[in-house]
C-alpha positions as CSV (number, residue, x, y, z in Angstrom):
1,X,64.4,28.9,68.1
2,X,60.7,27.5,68.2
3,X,57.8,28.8,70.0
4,X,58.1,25.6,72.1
5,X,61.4,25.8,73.0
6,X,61.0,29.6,74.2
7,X,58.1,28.8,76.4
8,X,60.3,25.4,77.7
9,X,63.4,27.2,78.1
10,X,61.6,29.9,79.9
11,X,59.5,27.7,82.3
12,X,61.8,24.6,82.3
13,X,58.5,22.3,81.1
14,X,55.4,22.9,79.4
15,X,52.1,21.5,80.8
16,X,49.6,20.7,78.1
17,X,45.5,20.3,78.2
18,X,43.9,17.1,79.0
19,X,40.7,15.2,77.3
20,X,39.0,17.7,74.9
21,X,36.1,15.0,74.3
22,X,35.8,13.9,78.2
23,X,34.8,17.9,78.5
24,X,32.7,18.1,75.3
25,X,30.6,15.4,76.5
26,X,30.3,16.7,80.3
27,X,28.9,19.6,77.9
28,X,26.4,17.6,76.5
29,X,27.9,15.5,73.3
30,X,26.7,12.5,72.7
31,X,27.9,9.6,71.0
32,X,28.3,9.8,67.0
33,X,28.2,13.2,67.1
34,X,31.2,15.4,65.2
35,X,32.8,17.5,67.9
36,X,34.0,19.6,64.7
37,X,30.0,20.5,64.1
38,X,30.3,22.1,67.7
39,X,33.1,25.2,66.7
40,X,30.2,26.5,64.3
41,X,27.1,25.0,66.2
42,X,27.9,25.5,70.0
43,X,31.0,28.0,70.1
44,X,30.5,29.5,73.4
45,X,30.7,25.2,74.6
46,X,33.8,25.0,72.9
47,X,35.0,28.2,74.4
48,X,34.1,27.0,77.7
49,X,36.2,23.0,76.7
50,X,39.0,25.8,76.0
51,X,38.7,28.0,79.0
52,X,38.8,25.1,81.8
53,X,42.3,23.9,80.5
54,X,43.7,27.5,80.5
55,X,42.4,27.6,83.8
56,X,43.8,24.8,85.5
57,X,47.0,25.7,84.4
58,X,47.9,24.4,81.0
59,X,50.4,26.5,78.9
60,X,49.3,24.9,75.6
61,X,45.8,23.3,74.9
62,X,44.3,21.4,71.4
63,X,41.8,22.5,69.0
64,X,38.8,20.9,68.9
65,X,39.7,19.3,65.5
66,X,41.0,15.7,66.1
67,X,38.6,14.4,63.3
68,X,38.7,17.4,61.1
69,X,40.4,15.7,58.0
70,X,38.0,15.5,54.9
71,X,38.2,11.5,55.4
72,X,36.7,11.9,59.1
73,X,34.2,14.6,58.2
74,X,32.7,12.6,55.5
75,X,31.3,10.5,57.8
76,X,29.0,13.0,58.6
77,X,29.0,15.3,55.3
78,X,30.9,17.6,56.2
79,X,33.9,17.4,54.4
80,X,32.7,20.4,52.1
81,X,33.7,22.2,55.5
82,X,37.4,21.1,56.2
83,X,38.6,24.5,55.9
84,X,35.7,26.7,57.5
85,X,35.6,23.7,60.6
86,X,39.2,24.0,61.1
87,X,40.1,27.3,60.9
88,X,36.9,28.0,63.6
89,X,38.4,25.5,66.1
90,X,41.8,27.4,65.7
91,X,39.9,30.8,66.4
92,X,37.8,30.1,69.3
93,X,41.1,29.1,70.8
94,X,42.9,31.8,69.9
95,X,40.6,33.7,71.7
96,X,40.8,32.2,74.5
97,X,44.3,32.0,74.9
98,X,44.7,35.6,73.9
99,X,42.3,36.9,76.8
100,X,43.8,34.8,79.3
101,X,47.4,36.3,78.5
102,X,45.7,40.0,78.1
103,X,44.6,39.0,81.6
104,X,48.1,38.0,83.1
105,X,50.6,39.4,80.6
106,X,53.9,37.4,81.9
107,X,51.6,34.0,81.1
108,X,52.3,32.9,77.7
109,X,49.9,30.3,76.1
110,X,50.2,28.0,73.3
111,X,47.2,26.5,70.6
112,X,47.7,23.5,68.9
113,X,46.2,22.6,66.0
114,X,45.3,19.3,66.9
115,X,45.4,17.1,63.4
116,X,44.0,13.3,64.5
117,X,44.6,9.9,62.1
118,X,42.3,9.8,58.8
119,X,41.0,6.5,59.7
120,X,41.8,5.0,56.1
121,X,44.4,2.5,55.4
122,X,47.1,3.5,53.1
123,X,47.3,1.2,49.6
124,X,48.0,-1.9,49.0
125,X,46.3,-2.3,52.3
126,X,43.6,0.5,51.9
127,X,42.4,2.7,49.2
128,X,43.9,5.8,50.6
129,X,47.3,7.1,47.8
130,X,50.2,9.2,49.6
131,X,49.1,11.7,48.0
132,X,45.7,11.9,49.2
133,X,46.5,11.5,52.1
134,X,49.0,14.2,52.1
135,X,46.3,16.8,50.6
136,X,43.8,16.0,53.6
137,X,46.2,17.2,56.0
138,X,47.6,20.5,53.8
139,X,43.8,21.6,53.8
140,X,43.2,20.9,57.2
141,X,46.3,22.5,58.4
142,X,45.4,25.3,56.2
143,X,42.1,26.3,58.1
144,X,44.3,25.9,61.9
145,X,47.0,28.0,60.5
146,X,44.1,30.9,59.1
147,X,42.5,30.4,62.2
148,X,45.9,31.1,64.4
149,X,47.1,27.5,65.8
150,X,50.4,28.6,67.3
151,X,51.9,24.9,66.2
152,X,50.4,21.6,64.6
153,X,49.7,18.9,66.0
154,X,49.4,15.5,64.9
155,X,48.6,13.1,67.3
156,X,47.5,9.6,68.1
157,X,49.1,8.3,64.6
158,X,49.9,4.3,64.5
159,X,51.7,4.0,60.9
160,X,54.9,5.8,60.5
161,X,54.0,6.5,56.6
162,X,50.7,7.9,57.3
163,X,52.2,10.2,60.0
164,X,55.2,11.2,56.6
165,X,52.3,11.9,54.4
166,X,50.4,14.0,56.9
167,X,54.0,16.0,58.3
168,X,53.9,16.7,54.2
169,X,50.5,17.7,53.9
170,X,51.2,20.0,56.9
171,X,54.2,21.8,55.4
172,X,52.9,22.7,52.3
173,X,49.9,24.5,54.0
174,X,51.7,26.2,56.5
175,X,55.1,27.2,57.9
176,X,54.1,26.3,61.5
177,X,56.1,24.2,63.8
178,X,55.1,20.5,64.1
179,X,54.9,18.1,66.8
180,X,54.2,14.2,65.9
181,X,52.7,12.0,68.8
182,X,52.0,8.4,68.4
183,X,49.5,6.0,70.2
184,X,51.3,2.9,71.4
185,X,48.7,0.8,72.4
186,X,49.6,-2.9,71.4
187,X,52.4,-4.6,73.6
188,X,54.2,-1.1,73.7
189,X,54.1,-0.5,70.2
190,X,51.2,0.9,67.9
191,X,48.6,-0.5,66.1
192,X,51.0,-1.0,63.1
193,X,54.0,-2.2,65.0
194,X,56.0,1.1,65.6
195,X,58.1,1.5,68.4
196,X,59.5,4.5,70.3
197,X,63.2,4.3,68.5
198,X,61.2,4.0,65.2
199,X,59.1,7.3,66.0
200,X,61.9,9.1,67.1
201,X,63.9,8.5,64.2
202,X,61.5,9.7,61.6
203,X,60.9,13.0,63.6
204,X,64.8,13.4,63.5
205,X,64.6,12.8,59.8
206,X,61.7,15.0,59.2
207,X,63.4,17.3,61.4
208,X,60.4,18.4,63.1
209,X,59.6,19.9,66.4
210,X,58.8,17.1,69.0
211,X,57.9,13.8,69.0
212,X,56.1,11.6,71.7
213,X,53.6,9.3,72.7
214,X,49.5,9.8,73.5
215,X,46.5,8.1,74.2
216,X,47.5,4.4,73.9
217,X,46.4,1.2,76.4
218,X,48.5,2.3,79.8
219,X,50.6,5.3,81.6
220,X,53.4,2.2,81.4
221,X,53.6,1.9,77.3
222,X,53.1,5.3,77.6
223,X,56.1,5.9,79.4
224,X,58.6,3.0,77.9
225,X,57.9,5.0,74.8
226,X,58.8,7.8,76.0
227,X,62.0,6.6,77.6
228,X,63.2,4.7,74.1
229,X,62.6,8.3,72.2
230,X,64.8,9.6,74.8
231,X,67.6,7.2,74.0
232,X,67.7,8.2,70.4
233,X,68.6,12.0,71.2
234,X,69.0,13.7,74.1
235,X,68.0,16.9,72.6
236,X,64.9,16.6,70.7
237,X,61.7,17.6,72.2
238,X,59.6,14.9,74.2
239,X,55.9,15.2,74.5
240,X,54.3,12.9,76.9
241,X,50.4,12.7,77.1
242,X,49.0,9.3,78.1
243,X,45.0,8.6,79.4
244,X,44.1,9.2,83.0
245,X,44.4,5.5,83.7
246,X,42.7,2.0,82.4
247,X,39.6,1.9,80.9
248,X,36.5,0.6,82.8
249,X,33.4,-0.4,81.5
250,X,30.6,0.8,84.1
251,X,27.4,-0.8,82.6
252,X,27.3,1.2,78.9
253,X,29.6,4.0,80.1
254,X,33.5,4.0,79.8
255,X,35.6,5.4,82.8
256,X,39.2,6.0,83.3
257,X,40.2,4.9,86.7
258,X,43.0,7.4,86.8
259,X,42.4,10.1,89.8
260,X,44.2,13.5,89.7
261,X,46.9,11.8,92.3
262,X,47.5,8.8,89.7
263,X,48.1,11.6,86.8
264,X,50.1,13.8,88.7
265,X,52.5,11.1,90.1
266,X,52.7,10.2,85.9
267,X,53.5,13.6,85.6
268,X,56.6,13.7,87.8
269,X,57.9,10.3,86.1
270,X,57.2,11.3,82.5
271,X,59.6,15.0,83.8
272,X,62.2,13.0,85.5
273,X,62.5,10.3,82.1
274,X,63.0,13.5,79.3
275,X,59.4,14.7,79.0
276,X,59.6,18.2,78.1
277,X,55.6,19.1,76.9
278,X,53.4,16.7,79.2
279,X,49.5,16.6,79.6
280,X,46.9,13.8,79.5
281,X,44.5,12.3,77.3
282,X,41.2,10.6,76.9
283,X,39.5,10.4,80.6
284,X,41.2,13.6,82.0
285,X,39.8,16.8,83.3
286,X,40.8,20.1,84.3
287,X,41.3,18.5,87.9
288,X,44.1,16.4,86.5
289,X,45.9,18.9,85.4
290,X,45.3,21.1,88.3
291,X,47.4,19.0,89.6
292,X,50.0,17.8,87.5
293,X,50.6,21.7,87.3
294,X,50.7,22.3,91.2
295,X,52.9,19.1,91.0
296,X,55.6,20.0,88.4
297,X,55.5,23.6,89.6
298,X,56.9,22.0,93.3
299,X,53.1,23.1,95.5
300,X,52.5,19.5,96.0
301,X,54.3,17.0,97.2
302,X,54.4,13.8,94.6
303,X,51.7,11.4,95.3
304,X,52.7,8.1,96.2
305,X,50.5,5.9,93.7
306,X,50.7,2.3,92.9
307,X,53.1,0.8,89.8
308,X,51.5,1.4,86.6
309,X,50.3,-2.0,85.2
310,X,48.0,-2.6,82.6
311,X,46.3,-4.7,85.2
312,X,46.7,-2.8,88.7
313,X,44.3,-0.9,89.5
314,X,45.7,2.5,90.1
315,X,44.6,3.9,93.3
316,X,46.5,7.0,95.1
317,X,48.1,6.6,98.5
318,X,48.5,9.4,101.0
319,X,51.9,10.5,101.4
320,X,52.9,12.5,104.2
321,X,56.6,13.3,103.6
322,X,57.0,17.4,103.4
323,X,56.0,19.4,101.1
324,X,58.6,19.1,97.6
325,X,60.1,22.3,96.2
């Protein structure tokens, strides 16, 4: 049995982190910079990313090392690093995670070694060869499994080859388990045309841990991926982690105009549709999943929010039906 499913069958769910980047810029990122640079550069800042997830309740949180494949850190010359960048994300949350269970010993948290797209297009349409790609994710894995990532995790993936090379890369670098989530942000499919069936499938082929859906362009594609993944297998693990809303351009800034209520209600739907590992993505805080967590745990009652649209704006209602259990 996987770590996952001990934790799952133990606590029924398992309630994941929300935005690392939303928090690394609250913490004073700004824009071009390489979060990566941070886990040598501003440790006790990444510590502190870390810390507010464990806090609010999340029993498994990501490395900071979404862009930590040699492809994305030569962008900023750093790919001589991959290893040393890595394997410090993986260790500052280790840390963290181990302190916060030393602290409450029946509390059992996971790190993920969070493993983002390489930005390059496989050939004929790029220059980027299976196997290359396959060797930037075996070295980054590498450094998350020296650095003591509890699971990999490859996330916000659009091409179902380029997530096959990188579930490669991963297994020759490390025996971990490994979860697959995909970004479906185009007419509820990804960038390259994959649907939910399609992402299911090649995780049960692969046979790897759990598959699901991040990120992406609404909580709805979010969750119709979710529930065609579910269709495929009743059985296989389901991650659901979708951003706290729409996107909102507020002069030069971008805002998510998901509140804690709208997440928490998503929460609840993406349980009740197979979701077995849920959190939240770009735009969330530790006050989302505060809340999602007092939610799913049955300490809140589910917020009554309006249907998720990629044009409604999502605005929480207040419900005053008795507390759930």
């Amino acid at each position: 049995m996987s770590i996952l499913r001990e934790v799952i069958d133990a606590h029924g769910y398992l309630l994941a982190d929300g935005a690392t980047g939303t928090e690394l810029f609250q913490r004073g990122l700004t824009s071009g910079e390489p979060p990566e640079a941070w886990n040598l550069d501003q440790p006790e800042k990444i510590r502190s990313a870390y810390g507010a997830y464990v806090d609010a309740g999340s029993q498994l949180f990501l490395t900071n090392s979404f862009g930590g494949t040699s492809f994305r850190l030569a962008l900023h010359k750093l790919d001589d690093q991959v290893v040393e960048l890595n394997e410090q994300a993986a260790r500052l949350a280790r840390d963290v995670a181990d302190q916060a269970m030393e602290a409450t010993p029946d509390r059992r948290i996971l790190v993920a070694g969070s493993m983002g797209p390489s930005g390059e297009l496989l050939e004929p349409m790029g220059s980027m060869t299976p196997a290359g790609c396959s060797a930037a994710f075996a070295e980054q894995a590498e450094g998350l499994h020296r650095g003591g990532a509890d699971v990999l995790w490859i996330e916000t993936m659009s091409s179902l080859d380029e997530a096959e090379y990188a579930i490669a890369g991963a297994r020759e670098a490390s025996d971990l388990p490994i979860c697959l989530t995909m970004s479906f942000d185009t007419a509820g499919r990804t960038m390259m045309g994959v649907d939910g069936v399609s992402a299911a499938q090649l995780a049960i082929g692969l046979k790897i841990d759990a598959i699901g859906a991040n990120c992406g362009n609404n909580l709805a594609d979010t969750e119709a991926a979710i529930r065609e993944m579910r269709s495929v297998d009743p059985d296989i693990l389901i991650i659901s982690k979708g951003n706290a809303g729409i996107p909102e351009w507020h002069g030069t800034d971008l805002h998510y105009n998901g509140t804690p209520e709208v997440m928490a209600a998503y929460a609840h739907r993406a349980r009740q549709v197979g979701a077995q590992i849920i959190g939240a993505c770009c735009g969330s805080t530790p006050a989302h999943i505060a809340m999602m967590r007092q939610v799913l745990d049955g300490d809140l009652p589910v917020p009554e929010v309006e249907e998720v649209t990629a044009t409604t704006k999502l605005v929480a209602k207040k419900r005053t039906s008795r507390r759930r259990r």
